[in-house]
N, CA, C and O atoms as a GROMACS GRO file, in nm:
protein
  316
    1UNK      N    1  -0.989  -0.356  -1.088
    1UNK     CA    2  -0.955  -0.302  -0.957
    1UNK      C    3  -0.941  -0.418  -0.859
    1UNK      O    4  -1.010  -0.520  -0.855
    2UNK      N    5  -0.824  -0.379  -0.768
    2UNK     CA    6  -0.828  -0.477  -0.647
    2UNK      C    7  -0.783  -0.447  -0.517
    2UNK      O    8  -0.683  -0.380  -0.490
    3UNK      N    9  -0.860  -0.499  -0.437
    3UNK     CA   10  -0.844  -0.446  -0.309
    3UNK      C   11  -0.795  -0.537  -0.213
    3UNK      O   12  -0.860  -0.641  -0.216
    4UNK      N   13  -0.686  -0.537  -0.110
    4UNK     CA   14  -0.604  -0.623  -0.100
    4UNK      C   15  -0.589  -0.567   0.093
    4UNK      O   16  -0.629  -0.454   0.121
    5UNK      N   17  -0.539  -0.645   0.189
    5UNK     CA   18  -0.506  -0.543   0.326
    5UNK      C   19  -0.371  -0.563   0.353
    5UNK      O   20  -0.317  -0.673   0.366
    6UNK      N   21  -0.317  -0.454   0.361
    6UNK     CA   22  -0.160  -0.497   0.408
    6UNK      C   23  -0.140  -0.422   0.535
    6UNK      O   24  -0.234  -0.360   0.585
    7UNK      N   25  -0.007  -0.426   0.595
    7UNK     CA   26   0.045  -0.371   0.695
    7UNK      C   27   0.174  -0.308   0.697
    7UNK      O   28   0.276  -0.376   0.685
    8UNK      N   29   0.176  -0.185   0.711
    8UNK     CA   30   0.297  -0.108   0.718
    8UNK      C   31   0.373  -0.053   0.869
    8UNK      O   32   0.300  -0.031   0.965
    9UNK      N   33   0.483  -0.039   0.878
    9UNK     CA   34   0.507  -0.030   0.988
    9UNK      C   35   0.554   0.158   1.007
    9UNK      O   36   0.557   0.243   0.918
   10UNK      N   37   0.581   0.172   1.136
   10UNK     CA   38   0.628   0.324   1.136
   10UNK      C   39   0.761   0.361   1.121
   10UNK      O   40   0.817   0.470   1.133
   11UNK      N   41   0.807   0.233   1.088
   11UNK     CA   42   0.972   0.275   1.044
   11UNK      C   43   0.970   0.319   0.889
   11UNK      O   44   0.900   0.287   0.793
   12UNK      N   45   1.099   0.426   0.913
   12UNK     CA   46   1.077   0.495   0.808
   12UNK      C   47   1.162   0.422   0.674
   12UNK      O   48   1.191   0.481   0.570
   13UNK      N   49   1.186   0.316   0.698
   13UNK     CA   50   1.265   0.252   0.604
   13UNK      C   51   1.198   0.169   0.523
   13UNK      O   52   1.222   0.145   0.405
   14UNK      N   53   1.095   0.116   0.606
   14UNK     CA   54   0.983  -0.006   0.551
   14UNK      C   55   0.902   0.069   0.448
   14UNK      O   56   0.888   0.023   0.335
   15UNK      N   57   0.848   0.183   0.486
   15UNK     CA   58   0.792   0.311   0.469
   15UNK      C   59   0.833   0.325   0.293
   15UNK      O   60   0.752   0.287   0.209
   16UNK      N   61   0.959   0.380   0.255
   16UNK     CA   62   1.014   0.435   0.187
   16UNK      C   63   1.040   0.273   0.076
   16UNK      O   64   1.029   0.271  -0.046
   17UNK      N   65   1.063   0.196   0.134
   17UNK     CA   66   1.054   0.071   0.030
   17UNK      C   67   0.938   0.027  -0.040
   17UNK      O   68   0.953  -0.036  -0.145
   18UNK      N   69   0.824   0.054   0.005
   18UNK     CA   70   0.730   0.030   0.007
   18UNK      C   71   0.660   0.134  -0.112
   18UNK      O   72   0.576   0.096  -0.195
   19UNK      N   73   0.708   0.262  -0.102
   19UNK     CA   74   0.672   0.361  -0.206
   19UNK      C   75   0.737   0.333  -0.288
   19UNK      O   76   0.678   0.302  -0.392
   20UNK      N   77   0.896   0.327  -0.289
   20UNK     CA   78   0.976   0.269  -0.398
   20UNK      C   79   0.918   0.172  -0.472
   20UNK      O   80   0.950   0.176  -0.591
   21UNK      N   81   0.835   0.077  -0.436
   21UNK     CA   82   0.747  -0.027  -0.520
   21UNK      C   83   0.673  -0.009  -0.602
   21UNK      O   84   0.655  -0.071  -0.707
   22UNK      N   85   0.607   0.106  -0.550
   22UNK     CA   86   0.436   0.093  -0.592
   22UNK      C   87   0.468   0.194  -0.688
   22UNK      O   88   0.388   0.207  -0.780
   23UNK      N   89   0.616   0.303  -0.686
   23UNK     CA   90   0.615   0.385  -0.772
   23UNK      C   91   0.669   0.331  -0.923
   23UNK      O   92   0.661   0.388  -1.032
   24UNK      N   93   0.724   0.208  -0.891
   24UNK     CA   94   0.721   0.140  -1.034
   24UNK      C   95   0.646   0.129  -1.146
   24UNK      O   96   0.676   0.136  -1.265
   25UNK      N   97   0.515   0.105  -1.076
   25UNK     CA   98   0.370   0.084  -1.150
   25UNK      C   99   0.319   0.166  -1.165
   25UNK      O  100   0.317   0.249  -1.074
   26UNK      N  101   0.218   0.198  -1.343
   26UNK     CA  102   0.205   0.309  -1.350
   26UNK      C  103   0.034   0.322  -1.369
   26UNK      O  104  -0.029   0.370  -1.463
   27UNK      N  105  -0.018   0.255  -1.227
   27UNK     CA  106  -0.150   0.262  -1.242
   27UNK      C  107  -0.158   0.326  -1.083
   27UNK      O  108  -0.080   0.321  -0.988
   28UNK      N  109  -0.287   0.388  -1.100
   28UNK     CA  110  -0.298   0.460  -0.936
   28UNK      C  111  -0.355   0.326  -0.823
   28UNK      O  112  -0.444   0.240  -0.821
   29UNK      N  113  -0.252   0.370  -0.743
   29UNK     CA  114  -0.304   0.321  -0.594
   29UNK      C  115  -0.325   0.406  -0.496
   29UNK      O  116  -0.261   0.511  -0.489
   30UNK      N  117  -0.430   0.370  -0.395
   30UNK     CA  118  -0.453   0.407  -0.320
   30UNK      C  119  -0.452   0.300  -0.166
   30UNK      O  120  -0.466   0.177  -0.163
   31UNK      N  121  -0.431   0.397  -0.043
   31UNK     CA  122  -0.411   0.334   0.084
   31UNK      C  123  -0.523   0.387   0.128
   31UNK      O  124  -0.530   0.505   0.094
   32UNK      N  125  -0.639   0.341   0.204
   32UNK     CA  126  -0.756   0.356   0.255
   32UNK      C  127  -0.684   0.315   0.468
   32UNK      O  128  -0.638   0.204   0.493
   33UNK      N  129  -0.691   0.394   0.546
   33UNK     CA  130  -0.731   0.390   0.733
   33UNK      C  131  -0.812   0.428   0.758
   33UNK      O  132  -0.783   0.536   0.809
   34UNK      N  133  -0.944   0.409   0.760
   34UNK     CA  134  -1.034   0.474   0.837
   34UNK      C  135  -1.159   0.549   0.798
   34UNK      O  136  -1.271   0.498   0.790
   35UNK      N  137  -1.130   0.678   0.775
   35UNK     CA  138  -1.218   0.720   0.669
   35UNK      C  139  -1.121   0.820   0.569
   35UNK      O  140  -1.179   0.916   0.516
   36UNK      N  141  -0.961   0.800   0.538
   36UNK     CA  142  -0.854   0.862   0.539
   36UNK      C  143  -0.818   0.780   0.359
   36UNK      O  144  -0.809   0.657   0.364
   37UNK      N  145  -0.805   0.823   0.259
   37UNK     CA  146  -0.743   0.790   0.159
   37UNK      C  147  -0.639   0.881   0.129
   37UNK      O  148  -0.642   1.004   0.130
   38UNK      N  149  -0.540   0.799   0.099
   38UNK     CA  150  -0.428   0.912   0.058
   38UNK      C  151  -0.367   0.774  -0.040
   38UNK      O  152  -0.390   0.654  -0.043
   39UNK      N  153  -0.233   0.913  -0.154
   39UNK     CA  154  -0.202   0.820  -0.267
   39UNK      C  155  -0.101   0.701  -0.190
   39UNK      O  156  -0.033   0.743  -0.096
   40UNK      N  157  -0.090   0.561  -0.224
   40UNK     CA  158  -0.014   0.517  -0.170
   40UNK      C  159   0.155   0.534  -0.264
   40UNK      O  160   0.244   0.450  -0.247
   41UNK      N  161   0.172   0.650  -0.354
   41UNK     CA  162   0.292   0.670  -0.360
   41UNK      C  163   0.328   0.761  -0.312
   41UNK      O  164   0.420   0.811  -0.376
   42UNK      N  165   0.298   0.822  -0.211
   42UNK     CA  166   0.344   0.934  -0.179
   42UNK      C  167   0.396   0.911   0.001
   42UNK      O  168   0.337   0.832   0.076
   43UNK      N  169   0.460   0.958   0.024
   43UNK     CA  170   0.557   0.896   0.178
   43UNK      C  171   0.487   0.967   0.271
   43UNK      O  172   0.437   0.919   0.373
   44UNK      N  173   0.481   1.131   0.223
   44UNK     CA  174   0.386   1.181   0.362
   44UNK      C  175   0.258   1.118   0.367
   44UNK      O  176   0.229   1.059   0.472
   45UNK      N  177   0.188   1.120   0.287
   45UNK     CA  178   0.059   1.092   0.274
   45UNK      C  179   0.024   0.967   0.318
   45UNK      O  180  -0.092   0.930   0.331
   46UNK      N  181   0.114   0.906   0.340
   46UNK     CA  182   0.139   0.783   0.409
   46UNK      C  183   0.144   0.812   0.549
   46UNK      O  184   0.052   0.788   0.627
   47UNK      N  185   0.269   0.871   0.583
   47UNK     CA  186   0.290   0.919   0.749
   47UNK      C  187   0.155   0.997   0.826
   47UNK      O  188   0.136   1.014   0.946
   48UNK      N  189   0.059   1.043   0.695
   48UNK     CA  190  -0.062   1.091   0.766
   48UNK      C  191  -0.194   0.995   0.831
   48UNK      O  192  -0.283   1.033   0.908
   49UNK      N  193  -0.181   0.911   0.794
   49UNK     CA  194  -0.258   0.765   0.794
   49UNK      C  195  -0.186   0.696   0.970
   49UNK      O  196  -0.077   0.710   1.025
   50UNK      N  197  -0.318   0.618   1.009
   50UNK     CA  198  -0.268   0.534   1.095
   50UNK      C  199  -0.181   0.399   1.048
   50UNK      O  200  -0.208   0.316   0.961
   51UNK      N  201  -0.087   0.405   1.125
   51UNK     CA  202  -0.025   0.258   1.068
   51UNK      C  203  -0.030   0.143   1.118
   51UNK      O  204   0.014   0.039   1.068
   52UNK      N  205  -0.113   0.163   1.276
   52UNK     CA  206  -0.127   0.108   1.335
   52UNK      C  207  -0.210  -0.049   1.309
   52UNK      O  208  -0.202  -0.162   1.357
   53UNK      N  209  -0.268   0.001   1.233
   53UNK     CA  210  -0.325  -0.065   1.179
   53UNK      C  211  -0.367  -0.140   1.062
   53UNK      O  212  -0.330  -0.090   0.956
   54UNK      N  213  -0.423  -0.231   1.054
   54UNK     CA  214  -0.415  -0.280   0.884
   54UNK      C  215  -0.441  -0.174   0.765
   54UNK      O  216  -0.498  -0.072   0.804
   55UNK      N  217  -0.424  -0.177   0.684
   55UNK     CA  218  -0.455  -0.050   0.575
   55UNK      C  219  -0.494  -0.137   0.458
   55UNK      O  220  -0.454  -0.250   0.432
   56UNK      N  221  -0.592  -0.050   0.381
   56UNK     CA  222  -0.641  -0.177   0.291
   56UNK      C  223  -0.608  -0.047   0.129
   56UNK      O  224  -0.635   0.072   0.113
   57UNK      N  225  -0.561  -0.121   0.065
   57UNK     CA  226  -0.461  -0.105  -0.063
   57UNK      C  227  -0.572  -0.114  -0.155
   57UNK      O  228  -0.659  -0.200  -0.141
   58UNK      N  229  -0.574  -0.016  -0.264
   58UNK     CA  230  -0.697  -0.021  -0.408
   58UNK      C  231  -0.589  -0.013  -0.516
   58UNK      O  232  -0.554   0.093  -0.567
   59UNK      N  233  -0.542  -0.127  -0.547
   59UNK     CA  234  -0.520  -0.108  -0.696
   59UNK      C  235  -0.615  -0.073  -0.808
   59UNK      O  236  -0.715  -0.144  -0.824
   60UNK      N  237  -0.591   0.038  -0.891
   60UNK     CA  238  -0.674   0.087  -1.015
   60UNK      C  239  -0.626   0.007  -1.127
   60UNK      O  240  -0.579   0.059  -1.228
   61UNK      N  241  -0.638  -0.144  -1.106
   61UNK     CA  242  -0.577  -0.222  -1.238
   61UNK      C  243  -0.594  -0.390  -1.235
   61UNK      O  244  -0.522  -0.442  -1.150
   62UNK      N  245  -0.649  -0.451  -1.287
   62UNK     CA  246  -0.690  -0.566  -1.323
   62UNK      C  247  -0.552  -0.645  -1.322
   62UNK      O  248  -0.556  -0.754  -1.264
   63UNK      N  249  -0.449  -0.612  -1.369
   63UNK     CA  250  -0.336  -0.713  -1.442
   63UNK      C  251  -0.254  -0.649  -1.349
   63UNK      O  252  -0.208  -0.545  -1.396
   64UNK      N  253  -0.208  -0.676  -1.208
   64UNK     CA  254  -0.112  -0.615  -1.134
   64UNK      C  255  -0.064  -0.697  -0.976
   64UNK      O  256  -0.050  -0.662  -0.859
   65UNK      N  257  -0.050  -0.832  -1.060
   65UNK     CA  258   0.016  -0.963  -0.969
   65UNK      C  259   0.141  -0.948  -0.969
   65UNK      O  260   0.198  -1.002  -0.875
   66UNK      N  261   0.218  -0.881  -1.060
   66UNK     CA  262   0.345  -0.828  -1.030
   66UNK      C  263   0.385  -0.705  -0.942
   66UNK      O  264   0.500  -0.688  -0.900
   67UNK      N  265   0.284  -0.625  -0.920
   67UNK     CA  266   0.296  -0.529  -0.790
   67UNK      C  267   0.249  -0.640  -0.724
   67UNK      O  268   0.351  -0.675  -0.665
   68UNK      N  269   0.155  -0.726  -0.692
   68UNK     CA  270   0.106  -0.779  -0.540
   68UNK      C  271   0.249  -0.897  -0.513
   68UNK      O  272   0.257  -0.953  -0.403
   69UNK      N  273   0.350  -0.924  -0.617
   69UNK     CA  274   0.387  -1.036  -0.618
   69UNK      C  275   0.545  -0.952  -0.506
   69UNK      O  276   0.603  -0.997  -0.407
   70UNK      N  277   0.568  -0.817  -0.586
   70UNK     CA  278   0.640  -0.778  -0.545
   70UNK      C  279   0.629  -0.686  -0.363
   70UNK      O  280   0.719  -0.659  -0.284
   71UNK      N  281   0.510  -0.667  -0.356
   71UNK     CA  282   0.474  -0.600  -0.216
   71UNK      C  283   0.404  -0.723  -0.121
   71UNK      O  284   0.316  -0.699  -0.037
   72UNK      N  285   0.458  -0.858  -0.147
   72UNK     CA  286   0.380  -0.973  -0.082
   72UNK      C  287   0.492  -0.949   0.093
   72UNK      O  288   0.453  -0.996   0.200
   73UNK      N  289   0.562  -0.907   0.084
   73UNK     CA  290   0.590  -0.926   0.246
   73UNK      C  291   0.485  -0.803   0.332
   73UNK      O  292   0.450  -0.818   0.449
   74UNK      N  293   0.460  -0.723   0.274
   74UNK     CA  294   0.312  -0.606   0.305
   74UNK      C  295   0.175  -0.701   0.333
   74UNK      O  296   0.115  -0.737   0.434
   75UNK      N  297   0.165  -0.713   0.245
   75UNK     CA  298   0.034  -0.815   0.233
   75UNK      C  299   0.015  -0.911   0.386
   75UNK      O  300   0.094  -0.950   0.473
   76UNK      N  301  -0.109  -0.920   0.368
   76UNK     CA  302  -0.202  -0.960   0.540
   76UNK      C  303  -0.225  -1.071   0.462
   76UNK      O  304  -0.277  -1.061   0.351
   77UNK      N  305  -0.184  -1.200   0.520
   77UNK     CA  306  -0.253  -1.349   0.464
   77UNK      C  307  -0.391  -1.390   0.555
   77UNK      O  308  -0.400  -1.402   0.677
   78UNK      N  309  -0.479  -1.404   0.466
   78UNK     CA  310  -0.579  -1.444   0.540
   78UNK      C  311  -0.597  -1.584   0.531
   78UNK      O  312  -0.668  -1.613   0.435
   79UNK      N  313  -0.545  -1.712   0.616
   79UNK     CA  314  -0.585  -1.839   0.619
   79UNK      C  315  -0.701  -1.905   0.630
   79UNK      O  316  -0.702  -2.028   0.629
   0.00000   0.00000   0.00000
């Protein structure tokens, strides 16, 4: 498992690319706001979440640098 923080925006385009990704992979993720989990493949369940804010991502999978490699413009760099 890995837990990672990214940032999504409220456009619905970023939105929809972003599911398009994660629906590649066939391990469950989840998007955690608050006290709010919803699947992160799913678009509403997304739009139900704040976006305002950072959202922190649970991959259910050990070997999945090719989802983080591919959702790296999402991803929050921490320096």
């Amino acid at each position: 498992m890995k837990t990672i923080k990214i940032r999504l925006t409220m456009m619905m385009d970023d939105v929809k690319k972003f599911v398009a990704i994660v629906n590649r992979y066939p391990y469950d993720i989840d998007l955690k706001s608050g006290r709010y989990v919803v699947d992160a493949k799913s678009l509403l369940g997304i739009f139900s979440i704040d976006l305002s804010k950072p959202i922190t991502m649970t991959v259910y999978n050990d070997n999945c640098d090719d989802l983080l490699e591919d959702i790296g413009p999402y991803i929050i760099r921490e320096d």
